[in-house]
N, C-alpha and C positions, 0 to 999 in steps of 0.2 A: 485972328484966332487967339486968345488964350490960352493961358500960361496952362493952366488947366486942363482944355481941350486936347492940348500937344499931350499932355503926360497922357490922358485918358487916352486917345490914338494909339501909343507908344502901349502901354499896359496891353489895349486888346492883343497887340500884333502880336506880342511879347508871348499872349495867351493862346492865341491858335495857334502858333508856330511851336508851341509847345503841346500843343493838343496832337500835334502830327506827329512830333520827335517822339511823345510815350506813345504811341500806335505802333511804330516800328522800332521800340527798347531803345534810341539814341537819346545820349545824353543832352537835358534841356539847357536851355543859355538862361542867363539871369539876367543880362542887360544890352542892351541896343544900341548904337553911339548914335547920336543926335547934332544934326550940323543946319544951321538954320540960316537961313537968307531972306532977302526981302519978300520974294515972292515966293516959295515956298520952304517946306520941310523937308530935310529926309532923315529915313533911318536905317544904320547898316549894321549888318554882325556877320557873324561865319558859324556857320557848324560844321562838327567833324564827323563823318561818315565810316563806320571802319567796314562796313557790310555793304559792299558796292551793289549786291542785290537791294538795297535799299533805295539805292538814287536816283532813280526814274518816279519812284512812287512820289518821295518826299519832296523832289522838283517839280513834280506837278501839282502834289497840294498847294505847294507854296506859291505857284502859277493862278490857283484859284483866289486865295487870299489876296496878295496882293494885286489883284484886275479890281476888286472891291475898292480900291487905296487909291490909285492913281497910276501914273509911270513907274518904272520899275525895271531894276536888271538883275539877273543872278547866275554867279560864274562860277565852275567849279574846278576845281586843282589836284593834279597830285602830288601828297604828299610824301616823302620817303626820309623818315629820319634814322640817326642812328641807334637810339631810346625808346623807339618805340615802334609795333607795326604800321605797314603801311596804311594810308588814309584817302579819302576823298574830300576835300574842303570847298564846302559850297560858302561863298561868300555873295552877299546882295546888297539891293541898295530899294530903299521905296523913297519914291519923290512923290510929296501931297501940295499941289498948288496951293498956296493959299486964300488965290482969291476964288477957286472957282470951286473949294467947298461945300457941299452942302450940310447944314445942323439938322 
């Protein structure tokens, strides 16, 4: 896969997961972390959740999305700081094979 193909993958995911986040007002991410191996990709990030009514919906869009990708895990936390209210932190991960891609 190309150098090119990775950022184009990376950009969509980056795009519906941002198409969910403005559906239910949570704040979108700007970038992805990228860890690459012989045989595949992945990519992880976290978003913050502050409206727990939200987290059933936006874990399953992102259930949708990512079955279109490949493998995939996504785990959520709570958060309790002293700075700020409390939160839900969904953190994931998409693994894209790379040999068994299709263009």
């Amino acid at each position: 896969m190309s150098k090119d193909q990775k950022i184009k993958i990376k950009n969509e995911i980056i795009t519906k997961i941002n198409d969910v986040l403005e559906n239910n007002q949570i704040q979108k991410i700007d970038n992805l972390t990228t860890v690459n191996s012989s045989d595949k990709i992945s990519y992880l990030g976290n978003i913050k959740v502050f409206d727990e009514n939200k987290l059933e919906k936006i874990i399953s869009n992102m259930n949708e999305i990512f079955n279109k990708y490949g493998s995939f895990s996504i785990r959520t936390e709570d958060i309790t700081s002293c700075c700020k209210p409390p939160y839900k932190n969904i953190s994931f991960k998409v693994n894209i094979n790379l040999t068994d891609k299709k263009e």
